[in-house]
N, C-alpha and C positions, 0 to 999 in steps of 0.2 A: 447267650444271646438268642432271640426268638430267630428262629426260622426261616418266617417271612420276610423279617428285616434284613437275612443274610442274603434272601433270594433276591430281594427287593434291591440291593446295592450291588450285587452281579447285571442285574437289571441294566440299574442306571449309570454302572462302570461304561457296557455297551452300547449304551446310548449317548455317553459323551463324547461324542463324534459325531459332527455336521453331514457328513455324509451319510453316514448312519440315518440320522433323521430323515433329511431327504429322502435313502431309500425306505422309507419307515412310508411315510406320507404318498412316496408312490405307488407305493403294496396296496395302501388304503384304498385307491382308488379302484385296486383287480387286483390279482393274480397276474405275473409279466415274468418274462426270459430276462438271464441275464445281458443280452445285448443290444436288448430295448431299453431296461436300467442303466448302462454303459454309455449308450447313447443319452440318453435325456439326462444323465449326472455331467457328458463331458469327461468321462474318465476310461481307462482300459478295464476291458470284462474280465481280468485275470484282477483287477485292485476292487472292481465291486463282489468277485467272488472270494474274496480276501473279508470285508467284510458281511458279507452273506454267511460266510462260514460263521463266524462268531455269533451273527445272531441266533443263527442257527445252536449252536452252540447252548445256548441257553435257551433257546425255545421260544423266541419273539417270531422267527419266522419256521415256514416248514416248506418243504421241497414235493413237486409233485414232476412226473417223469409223463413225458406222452412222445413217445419216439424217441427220436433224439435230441428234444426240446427239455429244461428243466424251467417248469414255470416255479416261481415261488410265490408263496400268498403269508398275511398275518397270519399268527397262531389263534390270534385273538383280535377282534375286530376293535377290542374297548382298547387298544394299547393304543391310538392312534386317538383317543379321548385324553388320555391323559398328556397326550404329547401337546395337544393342542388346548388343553388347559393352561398348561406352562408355557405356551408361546403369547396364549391371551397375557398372561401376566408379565412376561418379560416385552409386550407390546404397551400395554398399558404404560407401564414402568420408563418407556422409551420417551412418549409420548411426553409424559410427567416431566421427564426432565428436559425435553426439548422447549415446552412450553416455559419452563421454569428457566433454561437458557434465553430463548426470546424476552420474559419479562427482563432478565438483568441486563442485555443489551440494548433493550429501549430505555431501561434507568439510566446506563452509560450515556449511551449517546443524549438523554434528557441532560444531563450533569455535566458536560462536553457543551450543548449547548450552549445551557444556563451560564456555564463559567464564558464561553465565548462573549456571547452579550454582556455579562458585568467586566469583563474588559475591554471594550468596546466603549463601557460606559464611563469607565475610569478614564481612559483615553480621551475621552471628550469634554473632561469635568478639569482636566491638568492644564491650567493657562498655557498658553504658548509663550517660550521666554522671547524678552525682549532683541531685537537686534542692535 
């Protein structure tokens, strides 16, 4: 197996985690502590340093020390390219089938109609029996 594809699936092992992403997208934006990331995920700074480790781990993020603060930053600025290439697509994709949900419940409810009115119209077409 080539190399890059082994790297390439350690990668994206690490990245199938929403949180993950999250803190992916908020690295992009700077360099940030982990209790700034904790706060604005909503979660404990011992579970985002849970996954900081990992990413780290493989080298999507890297740690930098200023006192007793650990800021962390991208490895790589492009990672944050391709994260948001794939959310274009899984947006797109969303969208696709919402629109494609919307056309089948205007046919529904067109066909719900339609049948309403031709019963409606049957109904008015059926003599009334005699008394």
């Amino acid at each position: 197996m080539d190399e890059v594809f082994r790297l390439q699936a350690e990668v994206l092992r690490a990245l199938a985690n929403a949180k993950r992403l999250e803190i992916i997208h908020l690295l992009a934006e700077g360099p940030c502590e982990v209790g700034r990331l904790a706060d604005a995920l909503e979660v404990s700074q011992p579970n985002v340093s849970q996954h900081l480790a990992v990413m780290r781990s493989i080298g999507l993020v890297e740690a930098e020390r200023d006192g007793r603060e650990v800021r962390y930053r991208l490895s790589d600025p492009e990672v944050i390219v391709a994260c948001e290439a794939m959310r274009g697509v899984l947006v797109r994709r969303i969208s696709r089938m919402s629109a494609a949900a919307g056309r089948a419940q205007a046919a529904t409810a067109a066909m719900a109609t339609a049948a309403t009115a031709t019963d409606a119209g049957a109904e008015s077409a059926v003599p009334n029996p005699p008394d």
